[in-house]
C-alpha positions in Angstrom: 0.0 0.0 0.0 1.2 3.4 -0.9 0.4 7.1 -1.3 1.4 9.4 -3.5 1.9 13.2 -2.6 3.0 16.0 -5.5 4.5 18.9 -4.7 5.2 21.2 -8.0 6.7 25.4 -8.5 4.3 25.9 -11.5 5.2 29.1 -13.6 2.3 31.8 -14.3 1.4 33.0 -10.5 0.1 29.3 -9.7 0.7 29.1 -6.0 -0.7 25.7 -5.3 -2.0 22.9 -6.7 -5.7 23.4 -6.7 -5.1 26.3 -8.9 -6.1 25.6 -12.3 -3.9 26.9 -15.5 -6.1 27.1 -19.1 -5.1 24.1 -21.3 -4.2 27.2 -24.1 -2.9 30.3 -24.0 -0.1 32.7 -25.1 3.7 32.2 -24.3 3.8 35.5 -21.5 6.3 38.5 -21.9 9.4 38.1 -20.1 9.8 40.5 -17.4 11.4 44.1 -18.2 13.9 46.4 -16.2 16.3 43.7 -15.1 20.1 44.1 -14.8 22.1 42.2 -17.4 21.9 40.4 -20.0 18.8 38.3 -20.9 18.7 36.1 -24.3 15.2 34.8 -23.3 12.5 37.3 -24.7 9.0 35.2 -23.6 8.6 32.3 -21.7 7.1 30.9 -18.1 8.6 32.4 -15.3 7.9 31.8 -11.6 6.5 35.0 -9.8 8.0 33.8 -6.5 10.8 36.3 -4.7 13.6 33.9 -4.2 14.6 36.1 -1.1 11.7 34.9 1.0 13.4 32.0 1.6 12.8 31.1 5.1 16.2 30.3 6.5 16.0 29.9 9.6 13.4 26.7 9.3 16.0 25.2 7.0 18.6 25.6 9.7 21.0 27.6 6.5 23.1 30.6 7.9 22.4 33.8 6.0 25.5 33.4 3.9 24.8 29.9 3.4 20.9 30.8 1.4 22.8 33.9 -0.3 25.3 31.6 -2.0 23.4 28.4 -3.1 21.0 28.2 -6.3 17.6 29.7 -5.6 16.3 26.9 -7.1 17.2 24.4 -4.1 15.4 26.9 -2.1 12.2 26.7 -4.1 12.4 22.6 -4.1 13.2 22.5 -0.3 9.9 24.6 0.0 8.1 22.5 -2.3 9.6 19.2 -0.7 8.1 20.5 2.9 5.0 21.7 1.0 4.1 18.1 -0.1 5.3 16.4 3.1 2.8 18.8 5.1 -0.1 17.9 2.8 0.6 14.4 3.7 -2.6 13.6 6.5 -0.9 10.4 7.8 2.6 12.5 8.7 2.4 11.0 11.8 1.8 8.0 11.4 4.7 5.3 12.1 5.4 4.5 8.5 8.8 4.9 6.1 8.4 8.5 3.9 10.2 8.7 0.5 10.9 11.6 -1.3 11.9 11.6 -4.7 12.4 14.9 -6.6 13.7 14.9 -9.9 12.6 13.9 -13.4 
């Protein structure tokens, strides 16, 4: 017996999973006024402020969250996120948690 819990960072402002996105639409317009150089013109972005990261409940120093990936910071968050949507969390059982593709 076994369930199955997804956690996903969808691009377009979807903030959880009961969110629905429309099955067609329009590649969006990249964001504008950023520093540097960006070869990407349109595409999916998340609208998420990497910075929020909550460090402390990751046990990271601050230098620690500056210098890793945002991205590891948006799948730890999604990694708890599915974990907490779990209702048998307590329960004495073995947990998995695969992330990848």
């Amino acid at each position: 017996m076994g369930d199955v819990h997804i956690g996903a960072s969808m691009p377009g402002a979807l903030s959880h999973r009961s969110a629905s996105m429309p099955k067609h639409h329009t590649i969006p317009t990249g964001p504008t006024g950023r520093v540097g150089r960006n070869h990407t013109v349109d595409g999916y972005l998340l609208n998420e402020d990497v910075a929020l990261f909550d460090t402390e409940f990751f046990s990271f120093s601050g230098d620690m969250a500056s210098a890793m990936d945002p991205q590891v910071g948006l799948l730890l968050d999604t990694n708890y996120e599915t974990l907490e949507d779990d209702p048998f969390i307590l329960a004495p059982f073995y947990r998995y948690l695969y992330s990848g593709k």
